[in-house]
PDB file of N, H, CA, C and O in Angstrom:
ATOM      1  N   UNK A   1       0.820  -1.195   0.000  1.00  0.00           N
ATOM      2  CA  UNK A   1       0.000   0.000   0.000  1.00  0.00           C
ATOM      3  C   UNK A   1       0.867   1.263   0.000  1.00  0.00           C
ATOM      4  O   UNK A   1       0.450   2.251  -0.605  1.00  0.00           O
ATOM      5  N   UNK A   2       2.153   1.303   0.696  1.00  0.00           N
ATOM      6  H   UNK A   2       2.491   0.500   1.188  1.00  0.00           H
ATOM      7  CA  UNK A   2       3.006   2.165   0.533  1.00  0.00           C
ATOM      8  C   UNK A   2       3.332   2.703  -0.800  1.00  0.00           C
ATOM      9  O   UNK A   2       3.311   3.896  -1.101  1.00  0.00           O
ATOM     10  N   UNK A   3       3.719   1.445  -1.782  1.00  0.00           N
ATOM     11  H   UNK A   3       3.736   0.476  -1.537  1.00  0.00           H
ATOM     12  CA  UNK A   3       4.223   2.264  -2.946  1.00  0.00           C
ATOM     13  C   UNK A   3       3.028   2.613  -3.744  1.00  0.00           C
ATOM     14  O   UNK A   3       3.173   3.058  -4.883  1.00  0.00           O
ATOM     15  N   UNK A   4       1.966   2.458  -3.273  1.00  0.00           N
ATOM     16  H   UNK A   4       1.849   2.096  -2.348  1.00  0.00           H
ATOM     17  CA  UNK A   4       0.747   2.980  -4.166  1.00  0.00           C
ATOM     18  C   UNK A   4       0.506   4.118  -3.467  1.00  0.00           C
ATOM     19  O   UNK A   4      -0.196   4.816  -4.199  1.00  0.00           O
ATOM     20  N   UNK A   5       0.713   4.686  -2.431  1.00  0.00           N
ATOM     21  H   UNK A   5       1.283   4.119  -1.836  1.00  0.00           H
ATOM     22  CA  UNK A   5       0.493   6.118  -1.814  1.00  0.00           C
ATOM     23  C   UNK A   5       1.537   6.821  -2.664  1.00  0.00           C
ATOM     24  O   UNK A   5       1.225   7.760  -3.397  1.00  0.00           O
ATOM     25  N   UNK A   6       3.317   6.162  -2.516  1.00  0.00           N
ATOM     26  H   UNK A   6       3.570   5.400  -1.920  1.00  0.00           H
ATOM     27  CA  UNK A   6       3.885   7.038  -3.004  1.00  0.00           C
ATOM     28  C   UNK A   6       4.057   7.440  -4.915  1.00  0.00           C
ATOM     29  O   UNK A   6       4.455   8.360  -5.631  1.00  0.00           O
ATOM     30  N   UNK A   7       3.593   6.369  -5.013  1.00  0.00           N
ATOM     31  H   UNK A   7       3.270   5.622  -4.431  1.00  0.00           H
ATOM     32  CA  UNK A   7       2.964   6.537  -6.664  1.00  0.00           C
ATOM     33  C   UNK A   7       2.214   7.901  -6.668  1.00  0.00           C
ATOM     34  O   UNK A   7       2.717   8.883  -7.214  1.00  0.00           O
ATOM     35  N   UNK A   8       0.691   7.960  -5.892  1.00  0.00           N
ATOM     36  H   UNK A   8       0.282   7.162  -5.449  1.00  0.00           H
ATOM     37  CA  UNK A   8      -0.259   8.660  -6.177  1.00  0.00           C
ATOM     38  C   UNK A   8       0.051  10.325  -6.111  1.00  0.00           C
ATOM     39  O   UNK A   8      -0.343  11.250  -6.821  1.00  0.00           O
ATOM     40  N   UNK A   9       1.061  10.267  -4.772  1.00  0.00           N
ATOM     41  H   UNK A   9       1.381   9.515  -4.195  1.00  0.00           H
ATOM     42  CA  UNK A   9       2.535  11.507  -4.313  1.00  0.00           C
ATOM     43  C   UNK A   9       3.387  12.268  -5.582  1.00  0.00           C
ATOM     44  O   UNK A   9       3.769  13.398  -5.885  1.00  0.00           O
ATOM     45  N   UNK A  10       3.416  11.082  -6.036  1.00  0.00           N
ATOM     46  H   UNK A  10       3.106  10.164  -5.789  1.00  0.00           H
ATOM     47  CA  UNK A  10       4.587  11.632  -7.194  1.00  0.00           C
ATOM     48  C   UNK A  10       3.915  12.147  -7.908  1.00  0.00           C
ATOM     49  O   UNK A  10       4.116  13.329  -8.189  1.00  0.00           O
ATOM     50  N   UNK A  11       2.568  11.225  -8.617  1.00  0.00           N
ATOM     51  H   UNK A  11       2.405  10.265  -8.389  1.00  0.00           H
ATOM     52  CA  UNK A  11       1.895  11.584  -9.762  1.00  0.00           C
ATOM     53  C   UNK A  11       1.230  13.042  -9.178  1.00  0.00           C
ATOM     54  O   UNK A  11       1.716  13.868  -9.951  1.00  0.00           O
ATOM     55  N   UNK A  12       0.479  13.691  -8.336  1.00  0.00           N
ATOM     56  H   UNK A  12       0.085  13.020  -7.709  1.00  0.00           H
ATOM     57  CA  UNK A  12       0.247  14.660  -7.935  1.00  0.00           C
ATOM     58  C   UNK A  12       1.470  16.162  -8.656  1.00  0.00           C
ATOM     59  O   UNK A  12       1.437  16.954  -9.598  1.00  0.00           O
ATOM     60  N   UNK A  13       2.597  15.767  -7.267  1.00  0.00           N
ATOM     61  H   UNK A  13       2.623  15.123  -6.502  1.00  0.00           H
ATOM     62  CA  UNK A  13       3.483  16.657  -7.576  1.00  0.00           C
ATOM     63  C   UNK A  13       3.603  16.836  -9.209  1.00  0.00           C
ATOM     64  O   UNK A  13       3.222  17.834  -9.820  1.00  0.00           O
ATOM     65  N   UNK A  14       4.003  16.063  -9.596  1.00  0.00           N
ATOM     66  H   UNK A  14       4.312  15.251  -9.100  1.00  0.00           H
ATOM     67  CA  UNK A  14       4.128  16.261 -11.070  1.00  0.00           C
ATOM     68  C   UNK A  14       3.222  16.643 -11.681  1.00  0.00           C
ATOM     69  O   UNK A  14       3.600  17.079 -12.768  1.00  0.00           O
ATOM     70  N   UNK A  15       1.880  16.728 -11.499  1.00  0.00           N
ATOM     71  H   UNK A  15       1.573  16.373 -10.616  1.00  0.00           H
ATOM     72  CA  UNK A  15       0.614  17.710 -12.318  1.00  0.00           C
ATOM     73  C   UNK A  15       0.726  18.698 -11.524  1.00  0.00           C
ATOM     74  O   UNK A  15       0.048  19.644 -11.926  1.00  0.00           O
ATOM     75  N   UNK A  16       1.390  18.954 -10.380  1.00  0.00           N
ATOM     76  H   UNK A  16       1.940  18.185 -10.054  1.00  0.00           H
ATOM     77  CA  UNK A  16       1.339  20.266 -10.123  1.00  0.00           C
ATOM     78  C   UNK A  16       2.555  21.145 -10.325  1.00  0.00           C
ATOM     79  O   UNK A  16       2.536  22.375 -10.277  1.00  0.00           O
ATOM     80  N   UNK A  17       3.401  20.539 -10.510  1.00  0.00           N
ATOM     81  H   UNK A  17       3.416  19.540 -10.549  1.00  0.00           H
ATOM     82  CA  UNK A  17       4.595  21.432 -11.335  1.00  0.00           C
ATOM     83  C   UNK A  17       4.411  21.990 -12.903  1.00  0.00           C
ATOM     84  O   UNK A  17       5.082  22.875 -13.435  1.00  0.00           O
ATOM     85  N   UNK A  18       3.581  21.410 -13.348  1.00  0.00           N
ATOM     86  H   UNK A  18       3.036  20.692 -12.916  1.00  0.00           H
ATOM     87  CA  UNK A  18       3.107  21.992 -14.670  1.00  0.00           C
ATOM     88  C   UNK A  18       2.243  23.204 -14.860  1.00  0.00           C
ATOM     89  O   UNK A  18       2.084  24.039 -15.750  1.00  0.00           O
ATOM     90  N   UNK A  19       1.596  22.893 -13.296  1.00  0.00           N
ATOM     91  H   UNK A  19       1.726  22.215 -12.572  1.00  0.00           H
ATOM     92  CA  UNK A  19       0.624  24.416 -13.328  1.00  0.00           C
ATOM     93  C   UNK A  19       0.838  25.525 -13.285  1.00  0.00           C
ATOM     94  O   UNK A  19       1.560  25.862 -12.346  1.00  0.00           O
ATOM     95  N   UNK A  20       0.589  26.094 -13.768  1.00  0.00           N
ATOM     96  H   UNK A  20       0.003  25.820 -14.530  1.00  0.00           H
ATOM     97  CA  UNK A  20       0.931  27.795 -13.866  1.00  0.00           C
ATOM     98  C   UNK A  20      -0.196  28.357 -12.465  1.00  0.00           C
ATOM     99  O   UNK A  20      -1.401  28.220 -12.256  1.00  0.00           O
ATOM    100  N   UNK A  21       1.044  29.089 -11.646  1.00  0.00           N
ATOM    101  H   UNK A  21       2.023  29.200 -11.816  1.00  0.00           H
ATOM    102  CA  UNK A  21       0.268  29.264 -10.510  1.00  0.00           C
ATOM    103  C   UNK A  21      -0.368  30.505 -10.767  1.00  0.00           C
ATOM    104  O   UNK A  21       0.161  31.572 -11.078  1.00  0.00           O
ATOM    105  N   UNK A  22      -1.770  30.194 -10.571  1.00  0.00           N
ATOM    106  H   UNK A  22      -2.200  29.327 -10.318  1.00  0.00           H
ATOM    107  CA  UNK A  22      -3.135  31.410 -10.598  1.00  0.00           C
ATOM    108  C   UNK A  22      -2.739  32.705 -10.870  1.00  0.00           C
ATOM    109  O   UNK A  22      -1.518  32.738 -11.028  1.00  0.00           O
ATOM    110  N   UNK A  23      -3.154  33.557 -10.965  1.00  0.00           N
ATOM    111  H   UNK A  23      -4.146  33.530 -10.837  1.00  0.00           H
ATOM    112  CA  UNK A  23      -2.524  34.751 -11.583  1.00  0.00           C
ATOM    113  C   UNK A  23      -3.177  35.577 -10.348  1.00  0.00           C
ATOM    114  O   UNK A  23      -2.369  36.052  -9.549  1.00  0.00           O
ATOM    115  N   UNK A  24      -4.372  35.766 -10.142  1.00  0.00           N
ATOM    116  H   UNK A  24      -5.028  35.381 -10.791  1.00  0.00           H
ATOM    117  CA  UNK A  24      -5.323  36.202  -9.602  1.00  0.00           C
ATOM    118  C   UNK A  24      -5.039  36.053  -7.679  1.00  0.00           C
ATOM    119  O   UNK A  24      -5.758  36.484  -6.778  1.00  0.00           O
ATOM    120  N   UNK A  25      -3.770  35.308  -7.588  1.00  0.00           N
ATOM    121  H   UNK A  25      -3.186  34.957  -8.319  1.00  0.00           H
ATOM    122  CA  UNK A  25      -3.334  34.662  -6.154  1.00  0.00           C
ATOM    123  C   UNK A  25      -2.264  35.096  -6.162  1.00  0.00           C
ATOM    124  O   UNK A  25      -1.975  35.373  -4.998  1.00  0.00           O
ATOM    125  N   UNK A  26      -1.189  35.410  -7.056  1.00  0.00           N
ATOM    126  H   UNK A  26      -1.424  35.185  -8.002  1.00  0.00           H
ATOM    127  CA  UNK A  26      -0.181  35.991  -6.574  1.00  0.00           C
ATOM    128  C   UNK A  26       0.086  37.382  -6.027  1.00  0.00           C
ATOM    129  O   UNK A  26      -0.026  38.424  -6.673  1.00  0.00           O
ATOM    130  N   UNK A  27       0.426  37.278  -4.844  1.00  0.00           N
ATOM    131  H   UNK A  27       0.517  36.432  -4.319  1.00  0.00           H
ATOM    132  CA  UNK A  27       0.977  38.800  -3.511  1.00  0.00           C
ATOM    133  C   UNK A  27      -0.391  38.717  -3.179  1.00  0.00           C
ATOM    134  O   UNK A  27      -0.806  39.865  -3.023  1.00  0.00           O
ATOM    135  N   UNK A  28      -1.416  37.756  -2.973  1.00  0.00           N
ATOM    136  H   UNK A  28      -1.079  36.823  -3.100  1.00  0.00           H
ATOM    137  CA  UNK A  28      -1.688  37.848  -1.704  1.00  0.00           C
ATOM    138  C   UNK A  28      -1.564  37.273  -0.396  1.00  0.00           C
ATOM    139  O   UNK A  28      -0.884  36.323  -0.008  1.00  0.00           O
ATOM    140  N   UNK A  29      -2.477  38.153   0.298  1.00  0.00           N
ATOM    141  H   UNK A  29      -3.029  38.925  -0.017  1.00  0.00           H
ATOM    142  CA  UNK A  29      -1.882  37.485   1.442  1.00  0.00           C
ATOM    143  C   UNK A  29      -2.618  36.954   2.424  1.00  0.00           C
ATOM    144  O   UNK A  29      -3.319  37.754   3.044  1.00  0.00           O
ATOM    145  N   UNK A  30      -2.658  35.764   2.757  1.00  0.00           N
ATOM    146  H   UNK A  30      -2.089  35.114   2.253  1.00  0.00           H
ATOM    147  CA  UNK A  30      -3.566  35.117   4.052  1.00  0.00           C
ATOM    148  C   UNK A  30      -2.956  35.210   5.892  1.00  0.00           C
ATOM    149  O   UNK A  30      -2.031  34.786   6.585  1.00  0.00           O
ATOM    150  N   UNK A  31      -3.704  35.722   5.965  1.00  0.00           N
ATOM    151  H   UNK A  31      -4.455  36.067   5.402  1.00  0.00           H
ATOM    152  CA  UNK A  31      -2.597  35.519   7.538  1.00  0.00           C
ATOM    153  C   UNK A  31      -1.372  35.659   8.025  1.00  0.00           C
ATOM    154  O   UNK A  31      -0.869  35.294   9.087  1.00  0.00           O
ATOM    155  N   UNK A  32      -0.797  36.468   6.745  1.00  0.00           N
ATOM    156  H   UNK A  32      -1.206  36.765   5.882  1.00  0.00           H
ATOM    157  CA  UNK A  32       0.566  37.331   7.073  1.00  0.00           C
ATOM    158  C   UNK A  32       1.282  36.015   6.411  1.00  0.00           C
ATOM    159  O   UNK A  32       2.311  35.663   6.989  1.00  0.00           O
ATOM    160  N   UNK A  33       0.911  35.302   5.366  1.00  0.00           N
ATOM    161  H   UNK A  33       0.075  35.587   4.896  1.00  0.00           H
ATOM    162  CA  UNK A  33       1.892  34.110   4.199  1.00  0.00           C
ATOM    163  C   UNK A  33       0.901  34.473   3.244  1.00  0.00           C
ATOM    164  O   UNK A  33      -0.330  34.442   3.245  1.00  0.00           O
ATOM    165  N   UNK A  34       1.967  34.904   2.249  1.00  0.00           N
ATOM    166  H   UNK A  34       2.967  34.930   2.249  1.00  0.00           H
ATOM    167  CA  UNK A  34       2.220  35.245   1.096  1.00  0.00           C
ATOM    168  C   UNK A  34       1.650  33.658   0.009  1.00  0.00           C
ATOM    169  O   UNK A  34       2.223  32.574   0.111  1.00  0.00           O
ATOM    170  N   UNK A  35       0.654  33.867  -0.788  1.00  0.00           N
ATOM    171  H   UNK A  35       0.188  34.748  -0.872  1.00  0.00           H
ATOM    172  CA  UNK A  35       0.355  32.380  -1.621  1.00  0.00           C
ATOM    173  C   UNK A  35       1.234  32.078  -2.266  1.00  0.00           C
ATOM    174  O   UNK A  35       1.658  30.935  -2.096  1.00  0.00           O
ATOM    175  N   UNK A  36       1.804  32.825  -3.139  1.00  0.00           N
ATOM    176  H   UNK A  36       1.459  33.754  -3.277  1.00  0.00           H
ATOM    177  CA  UNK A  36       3.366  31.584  -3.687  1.00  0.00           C
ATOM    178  C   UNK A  36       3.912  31.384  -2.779  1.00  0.00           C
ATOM    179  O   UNK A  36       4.213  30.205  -2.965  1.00  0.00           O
ATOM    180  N   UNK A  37       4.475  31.753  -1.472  1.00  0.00           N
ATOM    181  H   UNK A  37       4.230  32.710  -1.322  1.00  0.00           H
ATOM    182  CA  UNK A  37       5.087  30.863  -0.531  1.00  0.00           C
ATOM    183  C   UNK A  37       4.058  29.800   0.182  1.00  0.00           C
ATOM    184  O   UNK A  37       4.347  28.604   0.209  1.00  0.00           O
ATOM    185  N   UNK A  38       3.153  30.172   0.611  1.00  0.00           N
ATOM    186  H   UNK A  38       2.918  31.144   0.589  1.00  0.00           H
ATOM    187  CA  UNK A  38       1.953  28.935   0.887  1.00  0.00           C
ATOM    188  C   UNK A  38       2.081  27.289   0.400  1.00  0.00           C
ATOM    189  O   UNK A  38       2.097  26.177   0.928  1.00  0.00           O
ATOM    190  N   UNK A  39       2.180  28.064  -1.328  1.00  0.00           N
ATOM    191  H   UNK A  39       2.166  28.967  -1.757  1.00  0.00           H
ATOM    192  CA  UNK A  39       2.267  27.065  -2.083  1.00  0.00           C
ATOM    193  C   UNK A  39       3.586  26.546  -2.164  1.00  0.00           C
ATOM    194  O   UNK A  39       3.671  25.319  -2.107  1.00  0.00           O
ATOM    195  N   UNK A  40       4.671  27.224  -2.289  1.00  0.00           N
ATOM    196  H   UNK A  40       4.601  28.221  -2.335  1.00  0.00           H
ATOM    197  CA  UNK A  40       6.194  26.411  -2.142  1.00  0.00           C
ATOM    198  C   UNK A  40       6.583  25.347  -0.808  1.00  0.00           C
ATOM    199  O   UNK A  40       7.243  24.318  -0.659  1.00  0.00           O
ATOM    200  N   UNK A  41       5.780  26.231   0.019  1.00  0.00           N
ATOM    201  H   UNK A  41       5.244  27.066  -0.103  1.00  0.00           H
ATOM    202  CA  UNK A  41       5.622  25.512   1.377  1.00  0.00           C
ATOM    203  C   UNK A  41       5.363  23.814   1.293  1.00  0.00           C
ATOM    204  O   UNK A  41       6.110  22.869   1.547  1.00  0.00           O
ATOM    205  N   UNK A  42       3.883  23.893   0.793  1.00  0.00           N
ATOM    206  H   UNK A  42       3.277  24.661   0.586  1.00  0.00           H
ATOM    207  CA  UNK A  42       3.119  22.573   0.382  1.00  0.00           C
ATOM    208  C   UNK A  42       3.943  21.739  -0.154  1.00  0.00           C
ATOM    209  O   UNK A  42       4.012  20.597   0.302  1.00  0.00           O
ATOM    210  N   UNK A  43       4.744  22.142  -1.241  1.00  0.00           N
ATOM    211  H   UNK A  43       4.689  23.070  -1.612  1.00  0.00           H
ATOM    212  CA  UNK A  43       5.472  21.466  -1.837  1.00  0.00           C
ATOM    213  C   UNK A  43       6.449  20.870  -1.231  1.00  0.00           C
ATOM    214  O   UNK A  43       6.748  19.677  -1.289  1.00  0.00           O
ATOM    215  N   UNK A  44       7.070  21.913  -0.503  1.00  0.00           N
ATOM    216  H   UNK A  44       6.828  22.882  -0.455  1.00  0.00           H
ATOM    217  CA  UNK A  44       8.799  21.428  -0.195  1.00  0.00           C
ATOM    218  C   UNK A  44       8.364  20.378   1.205  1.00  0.00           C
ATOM    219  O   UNK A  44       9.158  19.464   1.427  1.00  0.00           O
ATOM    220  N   UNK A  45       7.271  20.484   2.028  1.00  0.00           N
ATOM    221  H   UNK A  45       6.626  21.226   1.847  1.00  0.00           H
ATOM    222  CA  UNK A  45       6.593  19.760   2.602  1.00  0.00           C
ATOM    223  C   UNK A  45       6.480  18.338   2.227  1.00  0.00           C
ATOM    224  O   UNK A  45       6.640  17.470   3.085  1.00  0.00           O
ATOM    225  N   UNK A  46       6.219  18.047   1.023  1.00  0.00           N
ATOM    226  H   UNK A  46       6.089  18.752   0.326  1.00  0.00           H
ATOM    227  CA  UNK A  46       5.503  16.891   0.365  1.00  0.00           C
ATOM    228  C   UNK A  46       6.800  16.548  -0.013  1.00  0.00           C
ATOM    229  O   UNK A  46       7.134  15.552   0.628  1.00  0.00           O
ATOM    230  N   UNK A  47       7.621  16.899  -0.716  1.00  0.00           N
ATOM    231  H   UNK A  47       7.350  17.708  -1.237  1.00  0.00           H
ATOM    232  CA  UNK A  47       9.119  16.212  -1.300  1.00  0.00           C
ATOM    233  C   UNK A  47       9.972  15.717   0.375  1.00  0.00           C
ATOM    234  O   UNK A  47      10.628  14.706   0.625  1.00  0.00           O
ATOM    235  N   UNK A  48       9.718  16.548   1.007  1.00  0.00           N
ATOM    236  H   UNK A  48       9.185  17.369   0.804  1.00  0.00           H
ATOM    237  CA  UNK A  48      10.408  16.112   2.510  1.00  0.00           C
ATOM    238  C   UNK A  48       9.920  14.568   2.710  1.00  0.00           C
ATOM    239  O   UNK A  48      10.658  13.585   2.633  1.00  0.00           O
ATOM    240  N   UNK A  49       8.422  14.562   3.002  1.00  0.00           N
ATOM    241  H   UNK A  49       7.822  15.360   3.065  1.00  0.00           H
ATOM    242  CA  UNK A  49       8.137  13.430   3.132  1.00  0.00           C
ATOM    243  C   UNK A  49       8.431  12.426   2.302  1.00  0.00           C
ATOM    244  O   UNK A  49       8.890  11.394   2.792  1.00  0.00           O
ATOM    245  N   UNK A  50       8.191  12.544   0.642  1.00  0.00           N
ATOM    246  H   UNK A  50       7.818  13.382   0.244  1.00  0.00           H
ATOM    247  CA  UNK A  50       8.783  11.879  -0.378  1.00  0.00           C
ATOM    248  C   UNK A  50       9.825  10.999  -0.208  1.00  0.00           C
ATOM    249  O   UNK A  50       9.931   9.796  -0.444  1.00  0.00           O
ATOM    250  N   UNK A  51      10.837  12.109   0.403  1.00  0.00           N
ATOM    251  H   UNK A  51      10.751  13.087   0.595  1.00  0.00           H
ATOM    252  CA  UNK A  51      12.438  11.684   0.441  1.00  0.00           C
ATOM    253  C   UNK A  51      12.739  11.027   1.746  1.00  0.00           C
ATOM    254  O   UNK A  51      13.861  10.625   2.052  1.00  0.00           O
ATOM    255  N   UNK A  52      11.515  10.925   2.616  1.00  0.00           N
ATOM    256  H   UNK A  52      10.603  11.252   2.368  1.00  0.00           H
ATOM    257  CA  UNK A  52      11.853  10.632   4.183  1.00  0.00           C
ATOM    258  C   UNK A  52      12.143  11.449   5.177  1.00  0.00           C
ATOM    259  O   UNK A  52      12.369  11.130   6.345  1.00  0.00           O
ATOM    260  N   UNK A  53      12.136  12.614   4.663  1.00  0.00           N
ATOM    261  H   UNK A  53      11.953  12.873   3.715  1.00  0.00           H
ATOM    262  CA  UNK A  53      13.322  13.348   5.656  1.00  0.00           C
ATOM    263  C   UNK A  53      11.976  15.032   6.245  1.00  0.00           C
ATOM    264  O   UNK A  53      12.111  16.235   6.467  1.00  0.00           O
ATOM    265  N   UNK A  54      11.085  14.234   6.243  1.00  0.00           N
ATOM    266  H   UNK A  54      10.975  13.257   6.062  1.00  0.00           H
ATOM    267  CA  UNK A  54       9.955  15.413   6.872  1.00  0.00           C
ATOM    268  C   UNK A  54      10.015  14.820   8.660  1.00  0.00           C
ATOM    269  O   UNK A  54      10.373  13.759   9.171  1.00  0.00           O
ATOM    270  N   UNK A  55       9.362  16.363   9.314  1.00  0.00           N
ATOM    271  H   UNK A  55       9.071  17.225   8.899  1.00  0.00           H
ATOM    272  CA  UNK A  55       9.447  15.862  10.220  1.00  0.00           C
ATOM    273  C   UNK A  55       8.213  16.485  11.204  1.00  0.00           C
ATOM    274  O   UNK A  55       8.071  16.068  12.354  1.00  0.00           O
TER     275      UNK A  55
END
Protein backbone atom coordinates (compact mmCIF):
# COMPACT_ATOMS: atom_id res chain seq x y z
CA UNK A 1 0.00 0.00 0.00
CA UNK A 2 3.01 2.16 0.53
CA UNK A 3 4.22 2.26 -2.95
CA UNK A 4 0.75 2.98 -4.17
CA UNK A 5 0.49 6.12 -1.81
CA UNK A 6 3.89 7.04 -3.00
CA UNK A 7 2.96 6.54 -6.66
CA UNK A 8 -0.26 8.66 -6.18
CA UNK A 9 2.54 11.51 -4.31
CA UNK A 10 4.59 11.63 -7.19
CA UNK A 11 1.89 11.58 -9.76
CA UNK A 12 0.25 14.66 -7.94
CA UNK A 13 3.48 16.66 -7.58
CA UNK A 14 4.13 16.26 -11.07
CA UNK A 15 0.61 17.71 -12.32
CA UNK A 16 1.34 20.27 -10.12
CA UNK A 17 4.59 21.43 -11.34
CA UNK A 18 3.11 21.99 -14.67
CA UNK A 19 0.62 24.42 -13.33
CA UNK A 20 0.93 27.80 -13.87
CA UNK A 21 0.27 29.26 -10.51
CA UNK A 22 -3.14 31.41 -10.60
CA UNK A 23 -2.52 34.75 -11.58
CA UNK A 24 -5.32 36.20 -9.60
CA UNK A 25 -3.33 34.66 -6.15
CA UNK A 26 -0.18 35.99 -6.57
CA UNK A 27 0.98 38.80 -3.51
CA UNK A 28 -1.69 37.85 -1.70
CA UNK A 29 -1.88 37.49 1.44
CA UNK A 30 -3.57 35.12 4.05
CA UNK A 31 -2.60 35.52 7.54
CA UNK A 32 0.57 37.33 7.07
CA UNK A 33 1.89 34.11 4.20
CA UNK A 34 2.22 35.24 1.10
CA UNK A 35 0.36 32.38 -1.62
CA UNK A 36 3.37 31.58 -3.69
CA UNK A 37 5.09 30.86 -0.53
CA UNK A 38 1.95 28.94 0.89
CA UNK A 39 2.27 27.07 -2.08
CA UNK A 40 6.19 26.41 -2.14
CA UNK A 41 5.62 25.51 1.38
CA UNK A 42 3.12 22.57 0.38
CA UNK A 43 5.47 21.47 -1.84
CA UNK A 44 8.80 21.43 -0.19
CA UNK A 45 6.59 19.76 2.60
CA UNK A 46 5.50 16.89 0.37
CA UNK A 47 9.12 16.21 -1.30
CA UNK A 48 10.41 16.11 2.51
CA UNK A 49 8.14 13.43 3.13
CA UNK A 50 8.78 11.88 -0.38
CA UNK A 51 12.44 11.68 0.44
CA UNK A 52 11.85 10.63 4.18
CA UNK A 53 13.32 13.35 5.66
CA UNK A 54 9.95 15.41 6.87
CA UNK A 55 9.45 15.86 10.22
Amino acid sequence: MVEEEAEAVSQLMAEHMVMSFPPGFRGRDIVGQDMVMLGANVYAYALGVFRGNAQ
